[in-house]
N, C-alpha and C positions, 0 to 999 in steps of 0.2 A: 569788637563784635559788630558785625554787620546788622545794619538797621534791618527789622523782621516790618510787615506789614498789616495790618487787621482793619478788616469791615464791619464797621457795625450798618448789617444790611437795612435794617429800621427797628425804631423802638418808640413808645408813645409815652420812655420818659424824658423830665423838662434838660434836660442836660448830660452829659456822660464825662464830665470831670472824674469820678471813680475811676472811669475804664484807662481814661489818660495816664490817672496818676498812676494806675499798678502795671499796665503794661509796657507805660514809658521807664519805668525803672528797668525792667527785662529788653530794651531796646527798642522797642515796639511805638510804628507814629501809627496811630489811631485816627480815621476818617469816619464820618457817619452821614449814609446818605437814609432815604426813605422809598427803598423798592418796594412794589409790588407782584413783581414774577419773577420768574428765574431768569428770564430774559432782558431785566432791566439790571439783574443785581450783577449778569454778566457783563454788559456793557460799562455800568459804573463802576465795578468795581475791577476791573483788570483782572493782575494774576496774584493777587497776594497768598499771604500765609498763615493768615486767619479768619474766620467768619464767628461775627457774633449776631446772632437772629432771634427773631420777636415773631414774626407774623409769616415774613415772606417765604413762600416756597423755594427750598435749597433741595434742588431735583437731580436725576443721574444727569442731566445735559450741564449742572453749575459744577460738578464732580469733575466730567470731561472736561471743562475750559479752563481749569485752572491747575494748572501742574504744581503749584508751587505750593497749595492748599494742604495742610497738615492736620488741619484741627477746626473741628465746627463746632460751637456754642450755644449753647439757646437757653434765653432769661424763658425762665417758666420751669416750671415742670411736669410730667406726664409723656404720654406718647403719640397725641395727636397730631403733631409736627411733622 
């Protein structure tokens, strides 16, 4: 199975060992940076195949730049994101 890719574009929790351990099983490497725009989370984050987001804006222009992009996430609930 080919390695899949996920961002966790930022979170204000102390670690993301969780996210490691369940999506490293599904093949998944797990990176975690701390954007604040759409425009940093496209730059750090390439083309991957996941997004998991907390805060930062995931806009129509982070949709455009990542072809590879299947599935966005967000810790929280509601629909102010």
């Amino acid at each position: 199975m080919a390695e899949k890719k996920v961002i966790i574009t930022d979170s204000n929790y102390p670690d993301f060992g969780i996210e490691k351990e369940i999506l490293g099983k599904a093949g998944a490497d797990v990176t975690r940076f701390q954007c604040t725009s759409d425009s940093e989370i496209i730059e750090k984050a390439g083309n991957p195949d996941g997004l998991l987001n907390q805060y930062a804006p995931v806009t129509r222009a982070v949709f455009e730049k990542m072809d590879n992009l299947k599935v966005v996430g967000v810790y929280g609930i509601g629909v102010n994101s």
